[in-house]
N, C-alpha and C positions, 0 to 999 in steps of 0.2 A: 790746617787741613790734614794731619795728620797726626793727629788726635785720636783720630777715629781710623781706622784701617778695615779695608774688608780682603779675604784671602776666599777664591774661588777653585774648588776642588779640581780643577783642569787645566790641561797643559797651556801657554798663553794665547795662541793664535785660535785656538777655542774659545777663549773664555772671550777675546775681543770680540769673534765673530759672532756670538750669542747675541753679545749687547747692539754688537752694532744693526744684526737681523733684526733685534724686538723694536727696532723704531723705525724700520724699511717702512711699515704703514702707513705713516703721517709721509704724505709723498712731498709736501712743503721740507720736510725732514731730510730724504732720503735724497732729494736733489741738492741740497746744500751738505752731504755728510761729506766728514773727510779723515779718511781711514790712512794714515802712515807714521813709520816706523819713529819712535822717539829716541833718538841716539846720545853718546852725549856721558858726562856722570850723573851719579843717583842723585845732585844739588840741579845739576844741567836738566834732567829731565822733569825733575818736581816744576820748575821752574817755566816751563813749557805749558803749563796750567795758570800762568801769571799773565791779564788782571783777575784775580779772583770774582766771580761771580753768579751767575744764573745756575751752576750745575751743567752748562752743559757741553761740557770739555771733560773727557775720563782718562785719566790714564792708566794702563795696564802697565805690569811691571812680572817681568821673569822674575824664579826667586833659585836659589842653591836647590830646592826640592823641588822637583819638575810636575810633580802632581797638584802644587798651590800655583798661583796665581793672584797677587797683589793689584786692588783697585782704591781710587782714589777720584777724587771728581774737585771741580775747581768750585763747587759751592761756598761763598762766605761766611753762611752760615753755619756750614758743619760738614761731613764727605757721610751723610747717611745714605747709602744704597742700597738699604736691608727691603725694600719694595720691590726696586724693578730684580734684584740678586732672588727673592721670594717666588716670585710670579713668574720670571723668566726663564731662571733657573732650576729651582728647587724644585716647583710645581709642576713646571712642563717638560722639563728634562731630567729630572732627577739629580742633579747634580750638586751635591752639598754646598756648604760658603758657610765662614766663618767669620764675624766678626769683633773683631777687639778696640775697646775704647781704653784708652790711660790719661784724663784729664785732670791736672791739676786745678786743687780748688783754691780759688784766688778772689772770689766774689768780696765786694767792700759794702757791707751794709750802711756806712756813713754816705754814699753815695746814692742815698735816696732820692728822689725813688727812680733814676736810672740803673741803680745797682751793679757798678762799674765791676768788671770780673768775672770770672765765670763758672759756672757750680760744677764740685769737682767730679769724677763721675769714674771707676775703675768697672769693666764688664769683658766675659768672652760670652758668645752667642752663638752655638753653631743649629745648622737647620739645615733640613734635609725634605723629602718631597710630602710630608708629614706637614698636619694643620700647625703645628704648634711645636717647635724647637728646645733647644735645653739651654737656661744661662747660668750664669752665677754672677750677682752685681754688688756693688757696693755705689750709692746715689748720694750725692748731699744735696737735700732741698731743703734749706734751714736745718737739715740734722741729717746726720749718716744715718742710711738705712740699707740694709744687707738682706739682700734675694737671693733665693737659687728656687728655680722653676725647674720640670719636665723630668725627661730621666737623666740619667747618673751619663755623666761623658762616658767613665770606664774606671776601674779600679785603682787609677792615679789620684782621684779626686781625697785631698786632704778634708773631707766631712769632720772630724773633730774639731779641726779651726773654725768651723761655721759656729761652734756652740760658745765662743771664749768671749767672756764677759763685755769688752771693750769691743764695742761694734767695727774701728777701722782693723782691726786683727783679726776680724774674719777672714776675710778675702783683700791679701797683701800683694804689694808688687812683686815679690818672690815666687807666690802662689802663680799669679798672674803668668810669667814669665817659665812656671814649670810647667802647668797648665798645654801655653801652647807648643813646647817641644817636643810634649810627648805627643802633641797634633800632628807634627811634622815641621811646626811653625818657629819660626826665630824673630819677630816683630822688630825688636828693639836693638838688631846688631844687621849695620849697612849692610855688610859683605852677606846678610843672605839674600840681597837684593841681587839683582842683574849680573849674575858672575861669569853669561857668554856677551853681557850687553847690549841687551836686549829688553823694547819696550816699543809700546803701540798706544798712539793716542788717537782718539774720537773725538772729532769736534763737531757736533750738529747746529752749530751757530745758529741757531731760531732763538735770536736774542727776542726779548721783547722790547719796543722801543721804547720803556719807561725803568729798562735793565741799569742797574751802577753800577760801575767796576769799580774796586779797590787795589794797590798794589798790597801786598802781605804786610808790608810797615802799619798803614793803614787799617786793614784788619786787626791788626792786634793791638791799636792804637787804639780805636776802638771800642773795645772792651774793659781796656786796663787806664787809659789816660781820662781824667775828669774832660778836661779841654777839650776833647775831640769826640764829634758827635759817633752815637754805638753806630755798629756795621751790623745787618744781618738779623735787627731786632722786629 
């Protein structure tokens, strides 16, 4: 579930309060929402998102730069939020979000036709109240393929490594990883996480009753063990 990360342009008790606003509607929703504080270390509070499943548990997370805002959702299948972060966010409030995928590609084609693993996938994304946002990816669908859509982030952007023969040295994890610093962003180092200790989880429990939970073992068991049925397919 943390694969994928999303970082929201706003301080945290903002950025909670958006999400948890956009689904006051569904009144079935709004009467079962339950807004409090997730305390705890950065293991303690991932963890508060466990049994993984439906998407419908977020957690917000303080980071070192008070201007970002760290999301994450207990979906088994993936923490994509690039919808309700689009439409909630971006569109109606104007307020940027950023997000970064770093997935290891581990897919086993002997494992036909389950295809144990999972395709590896390196991307930052950032989008703003504009139709259409800026990324730069690196995708393996049966073969690395290397995008950069919209306009230019900003004059950080290493564009000569885009052209270099060997399609995974386009866009590296180094890239990756300068990329979002010069965003404000630190993805891959705890301590830019929670450093007054501070986080806020959403739970709208509107499970469905045909919902499976998973423990994390489970999910990544899942995908990588023959033995045990996929999660999230």
């Amino acid at each position: 579930m943390t694969n994928t990360l999303s970082f929201i342009n706003a301080p945290l008790d903002e950025s909670a309060k958006v999400w948890h606003e956009s689904n006051e509607a569904d009144i079935q929703v709004k009467a079962n929402a339950l807004m409090v504080e997730a305390t705890g270390t950065l293991e303690e509070r991932f963890a508060r998102l466990l049994p993984l499943g439906s998407g419908s548990k977020h957690l917000f997370l303080e980071t070192t730069n008070p201007n970002w805002t760290a999301a994450v959702s207990d979906s088994a299948s993936g923490s994509d939020l690039s919808s309700v972060l689009y439409f909630e966010y971006a569109k109606k409030r104007g307020i940027h979000f950023v997000i970064v995928d770093e997935i290891p590609h581990s897919v086993d084609k002997k494992s036909y036709p389950e295809h144990r693993g999972r395709h590896g996938a390196r991307k930052i994304m950032m989008m703003g109240s504009e139709e259409y946002g800026s990324y730069v990816s690196l995708i393996n669908d049966d073969k690395w393929v290397f995008d950069r859509y919209g306009t230019a982030f900003a004059d950080f952007e290493d564009t000569a490594a885009y052209k270099a023969f060997r399609t995974t040295e386009r866009f590296t994890h180094d890239m990756l990883v300068t990329y979002c610093r010069h965003l404000g962003l630190d993805p891959f180092n705890e301590d830019f996480y929670v450093p007054n200790g501070r986080g806020i989880l959403l739970d709208f429990r509107h499970h469905h009753p045909d919902t499976k939970f998973f423990t994390l073992a489970e999910a990544r068991a899942g995908r990588e063990n023959r033995d045990v049925p996929p999660v999230g397919r």
